[in-house]
C-alpha positions as CSV (number, residue, x, y, z in Angstrom):
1,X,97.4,102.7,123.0
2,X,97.0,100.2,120.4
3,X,93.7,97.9,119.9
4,X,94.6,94.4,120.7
5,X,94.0,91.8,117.9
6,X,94.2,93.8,114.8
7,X,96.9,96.3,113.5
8,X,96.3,99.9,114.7
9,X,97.6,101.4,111.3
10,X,95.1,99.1,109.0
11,X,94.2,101.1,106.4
12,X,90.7,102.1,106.1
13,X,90.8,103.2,102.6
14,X,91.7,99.6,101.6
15,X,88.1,98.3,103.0
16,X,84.8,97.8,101.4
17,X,82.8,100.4,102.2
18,X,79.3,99.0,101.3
19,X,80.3,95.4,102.9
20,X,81.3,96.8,106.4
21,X,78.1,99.0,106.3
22,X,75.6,96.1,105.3
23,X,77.7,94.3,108.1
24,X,76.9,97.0,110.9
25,X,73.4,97.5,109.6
26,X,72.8,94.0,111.5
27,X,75.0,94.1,114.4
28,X,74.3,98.1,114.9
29,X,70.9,98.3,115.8
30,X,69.6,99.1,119.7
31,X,69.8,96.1,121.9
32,X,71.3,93.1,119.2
33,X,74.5,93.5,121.6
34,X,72.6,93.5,124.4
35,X,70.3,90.3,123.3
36,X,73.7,88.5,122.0
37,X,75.7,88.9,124.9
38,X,72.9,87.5,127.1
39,X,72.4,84.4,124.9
40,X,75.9,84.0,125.1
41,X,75.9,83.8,128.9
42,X,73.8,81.0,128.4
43,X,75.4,78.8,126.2
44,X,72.3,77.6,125.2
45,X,68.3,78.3,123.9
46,X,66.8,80.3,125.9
47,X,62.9,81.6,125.3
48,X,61.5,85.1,124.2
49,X,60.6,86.1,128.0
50,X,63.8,84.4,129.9
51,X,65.9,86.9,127.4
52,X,63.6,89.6,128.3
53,X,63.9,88.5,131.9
54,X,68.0,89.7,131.4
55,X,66.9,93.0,130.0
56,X,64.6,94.2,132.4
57,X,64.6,97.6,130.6
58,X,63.7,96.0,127.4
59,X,59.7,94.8,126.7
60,X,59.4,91.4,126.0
61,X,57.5,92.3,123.2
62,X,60.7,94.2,121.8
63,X,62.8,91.8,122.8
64,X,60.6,89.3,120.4
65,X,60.9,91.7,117.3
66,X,64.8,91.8,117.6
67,X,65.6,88.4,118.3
68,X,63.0,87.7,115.0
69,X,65.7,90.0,112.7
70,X,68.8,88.4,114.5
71,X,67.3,85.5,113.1
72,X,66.6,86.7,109.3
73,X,70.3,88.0,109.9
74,X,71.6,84.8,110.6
75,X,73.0,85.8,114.0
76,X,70.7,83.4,116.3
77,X,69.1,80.2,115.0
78,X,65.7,78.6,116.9
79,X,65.5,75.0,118.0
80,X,62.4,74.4,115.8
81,X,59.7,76.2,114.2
82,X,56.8,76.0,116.7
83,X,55.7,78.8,118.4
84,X,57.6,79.8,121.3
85,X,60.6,77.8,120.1
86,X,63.7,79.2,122.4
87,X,67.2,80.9,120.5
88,X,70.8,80.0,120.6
89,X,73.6,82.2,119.1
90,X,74.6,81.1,115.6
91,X,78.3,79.9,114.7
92,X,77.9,83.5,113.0
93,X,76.4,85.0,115.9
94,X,79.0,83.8,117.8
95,X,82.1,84.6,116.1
96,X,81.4,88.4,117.0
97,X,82.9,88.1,119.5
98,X,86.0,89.3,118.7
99,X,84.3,92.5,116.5
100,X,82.7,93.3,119.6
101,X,85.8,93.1,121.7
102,X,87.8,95.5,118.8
103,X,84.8,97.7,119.0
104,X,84.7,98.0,122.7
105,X,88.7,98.7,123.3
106,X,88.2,101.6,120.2
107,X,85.5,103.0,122.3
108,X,87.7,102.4,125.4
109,X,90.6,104.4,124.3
110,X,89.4,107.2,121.8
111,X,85.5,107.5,123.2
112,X,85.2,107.6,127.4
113,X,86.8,105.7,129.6
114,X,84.3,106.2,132.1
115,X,83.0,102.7,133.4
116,X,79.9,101.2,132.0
117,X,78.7,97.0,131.2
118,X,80.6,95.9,127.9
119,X,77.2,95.8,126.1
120,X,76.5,99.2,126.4
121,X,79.7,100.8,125.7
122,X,79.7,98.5,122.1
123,X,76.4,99.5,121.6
124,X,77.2,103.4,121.9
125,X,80.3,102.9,119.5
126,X,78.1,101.1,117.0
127,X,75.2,103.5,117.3
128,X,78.6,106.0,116.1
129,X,79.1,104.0,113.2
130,X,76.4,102.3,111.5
131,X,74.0,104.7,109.8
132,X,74.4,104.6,106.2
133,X,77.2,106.5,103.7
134,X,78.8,107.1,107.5
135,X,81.6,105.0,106.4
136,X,82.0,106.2,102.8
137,X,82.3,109.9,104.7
138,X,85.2,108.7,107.0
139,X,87.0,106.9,104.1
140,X,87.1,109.9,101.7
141,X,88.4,112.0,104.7
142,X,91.0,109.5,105.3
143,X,92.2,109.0,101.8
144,X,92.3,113.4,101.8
145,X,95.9,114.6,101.9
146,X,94.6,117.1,104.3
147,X,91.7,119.3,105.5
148,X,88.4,118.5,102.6
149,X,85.8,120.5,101.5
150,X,82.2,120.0,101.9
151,X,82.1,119.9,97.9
152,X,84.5,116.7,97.4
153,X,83.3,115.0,100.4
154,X,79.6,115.1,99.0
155,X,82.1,114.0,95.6
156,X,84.4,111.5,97.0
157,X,81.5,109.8,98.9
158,X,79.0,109.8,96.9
159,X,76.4,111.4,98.7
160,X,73.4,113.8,97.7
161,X,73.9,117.9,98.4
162,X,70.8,117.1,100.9
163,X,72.5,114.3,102.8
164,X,75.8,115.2,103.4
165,X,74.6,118.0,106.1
166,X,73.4,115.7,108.2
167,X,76.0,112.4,108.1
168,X,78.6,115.2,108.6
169,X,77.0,117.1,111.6
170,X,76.3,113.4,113.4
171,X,79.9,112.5,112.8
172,X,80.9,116.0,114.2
173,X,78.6,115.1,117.3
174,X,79.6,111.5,117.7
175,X,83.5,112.8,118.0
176,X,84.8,111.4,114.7
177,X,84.8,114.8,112.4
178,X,85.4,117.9,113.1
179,X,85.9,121.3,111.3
180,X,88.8,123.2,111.0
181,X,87.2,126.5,111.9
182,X,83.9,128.0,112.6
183,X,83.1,130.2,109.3
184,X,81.2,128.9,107.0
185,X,82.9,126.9,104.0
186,X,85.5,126.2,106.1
187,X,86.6,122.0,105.7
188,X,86.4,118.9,107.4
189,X,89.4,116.4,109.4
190,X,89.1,113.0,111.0
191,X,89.3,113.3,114.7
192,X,91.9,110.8,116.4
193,X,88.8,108.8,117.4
194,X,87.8,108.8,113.2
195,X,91.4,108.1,112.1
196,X,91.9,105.2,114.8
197,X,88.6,103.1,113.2
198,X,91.3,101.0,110.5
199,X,91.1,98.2,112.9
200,X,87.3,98.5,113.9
201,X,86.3,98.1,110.1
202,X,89.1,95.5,109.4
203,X,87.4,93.6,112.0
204,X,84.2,94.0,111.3
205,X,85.0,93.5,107.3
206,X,86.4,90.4,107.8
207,X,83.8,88.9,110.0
208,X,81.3,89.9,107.5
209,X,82.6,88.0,104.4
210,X,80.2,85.3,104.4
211,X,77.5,87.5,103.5
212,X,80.1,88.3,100.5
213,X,80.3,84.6,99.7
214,X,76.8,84.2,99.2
215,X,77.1,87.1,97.0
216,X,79.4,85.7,94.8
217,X,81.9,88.5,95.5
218,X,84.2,86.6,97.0
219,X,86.4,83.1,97.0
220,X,87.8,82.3,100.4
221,X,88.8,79.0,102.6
222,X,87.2,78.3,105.9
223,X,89.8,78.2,108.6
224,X,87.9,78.7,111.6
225,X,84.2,78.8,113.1
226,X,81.9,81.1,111.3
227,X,84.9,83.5,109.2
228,X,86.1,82.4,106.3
229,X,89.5,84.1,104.9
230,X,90.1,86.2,102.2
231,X,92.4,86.5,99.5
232,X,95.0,89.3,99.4
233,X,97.2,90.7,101.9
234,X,94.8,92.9,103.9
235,X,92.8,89.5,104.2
236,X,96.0,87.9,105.8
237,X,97.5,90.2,108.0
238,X,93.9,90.6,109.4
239,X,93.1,87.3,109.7
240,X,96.8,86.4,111.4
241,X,95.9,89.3,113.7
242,X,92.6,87.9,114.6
243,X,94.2,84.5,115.1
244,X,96.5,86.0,117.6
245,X,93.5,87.2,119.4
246,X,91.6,83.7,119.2
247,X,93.0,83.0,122.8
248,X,90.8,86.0,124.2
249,X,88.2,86.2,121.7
250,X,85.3,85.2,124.0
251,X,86.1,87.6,126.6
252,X,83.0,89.8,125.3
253,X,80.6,87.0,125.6
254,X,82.0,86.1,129.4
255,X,80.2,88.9,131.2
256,X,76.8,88.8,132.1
257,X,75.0,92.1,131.2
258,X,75.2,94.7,134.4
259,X,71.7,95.9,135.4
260,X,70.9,99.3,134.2
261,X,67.7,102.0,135.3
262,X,64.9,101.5,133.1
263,X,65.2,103.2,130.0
264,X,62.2,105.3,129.1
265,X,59.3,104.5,127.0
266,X,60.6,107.0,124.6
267,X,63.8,106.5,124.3
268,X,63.0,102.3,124.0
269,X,60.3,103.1,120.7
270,X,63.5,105.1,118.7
271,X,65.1,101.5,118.7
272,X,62.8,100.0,115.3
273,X,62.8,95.9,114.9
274,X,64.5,96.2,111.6
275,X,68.3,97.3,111.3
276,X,67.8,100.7,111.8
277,X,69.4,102.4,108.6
């Protein structure tokens, strides 16, 4: 089934790895999904505790901590600097939404199909994807003409003898590697749900260029809110596709969050106010 609004065949070895993980290191984090859909609701500032009051299984004290680094992120803006001054989603904030909508039908068609509210079934994808040198691991698979060693993974992607263990046993758990067999030694393969990501990092690469402009690493022209486009063809035939999908791009943000059982203590404290990597 393919994933409406970008090609299903996008190449992911023709991304930047490093820009689509600095990209998911803000959006990936516990509850910024969550906190961004209900501020989208809205359509306007809302306070600390009224957000909190929409995530009843979030403290307001969290909810304070990740609104403050979806702020240094550049996703949310304030409306003024006093204390207790309420949020609004940002032009940048906003234009997730068709990431999150790309994301969400991924997780939809390779992940479960079981029902759950929007916000948590992106948050469980991205929770999948944005832990650091994950990406650099699915690339090298990818760009493998078949079955790879542990060796030229930990090669290919650049990662440490110590670290490659445990990216490539999460990926194994999180469904998007798997092993060919069960002896030791024995290599590594994208699953379907690994080799259908193309268009989930195309997205989420191209909605994270302005953090490249700033860097200098990139010239582009602003065509609509919030993404500007780049140059090349991958830029184009992503940014055609995502044009395509302007029509529908808000339907992520249309849904009010679905009320969920309180989530434990425990489970709450894993999520840190920073962005998690």
């Amino acid at each position: 089934m393919p994933t409406p609004g970008l090609p299903p065949t996008f190449s992911i070895a023709s991304i930047d790895a490093q820009r689509v993980e600095e990209a998911l290191a803000r959006i990936g984090p516990k509850w910024t999904t969550w906190t961004a859909m209900t501020l989208a609701q809205v359509n306007g500032p809302l306070r600390i505790r009224d957000v909190a009051a929409q995530l009843p299984f979030v403290s307001e004290q969290f909810v304070g901590k990740r609104l403050a680094t979806m702020h240094a992120d550049g996703l949310v803006i304030r409306d003024g600097d006093r204390r207790g001054a309420p949020y609004r989603l940002s032009a940048l904030g906003t234009s997730l939404a068709p990431v999150l909508r790309t994301v969400s039908d991924w997780s939809r068609t390779h992940l479960t199909q079981e029902p759950m509210a929007e916000a948590e079934r992106v948050e469980d994808a991205l929770r999948r994807l944005h832990l650091r040198h994950s990406t650099g691991v699915i690339q090298a698979l990818d760009s493998a003409d078949g079955p790879m060693r542990f060796i030229h993974i930990v090669e290919q992607a650049g990662l440490s003898s110590g670290l490659a263990p445990q990216r490539l046993l999460r990926l194994q758990a999180d469904g998007l590697v798997s092993r060919t067999g069960s002896r030791h030694g024995d290599p590594y393969v994208l699953t379907d749900a690994g080799q259908a990501l193309g268009a989930v990092y195309a997205s989420v690469e191209h909605w994270s260029q302005p953090f490249a402009l700033r860097s200098g690493t990139a010239a582009a022209t602003r065509t609509h809110v919030g993404i500007p486009l780049g140059a090349g063809a991958d830029g184009a035939r992503t940014t055609a596709a995502l044009r395509r999908s302007a029509a529908a791009s808000n339907v992520m943000f249309s849904h009010a969050p679905q009320p969920e059982p309180r989530v434990p203590a425990a489970v709450t404290a894993q999520s840190a106010p920073g962005r998690g990597r």
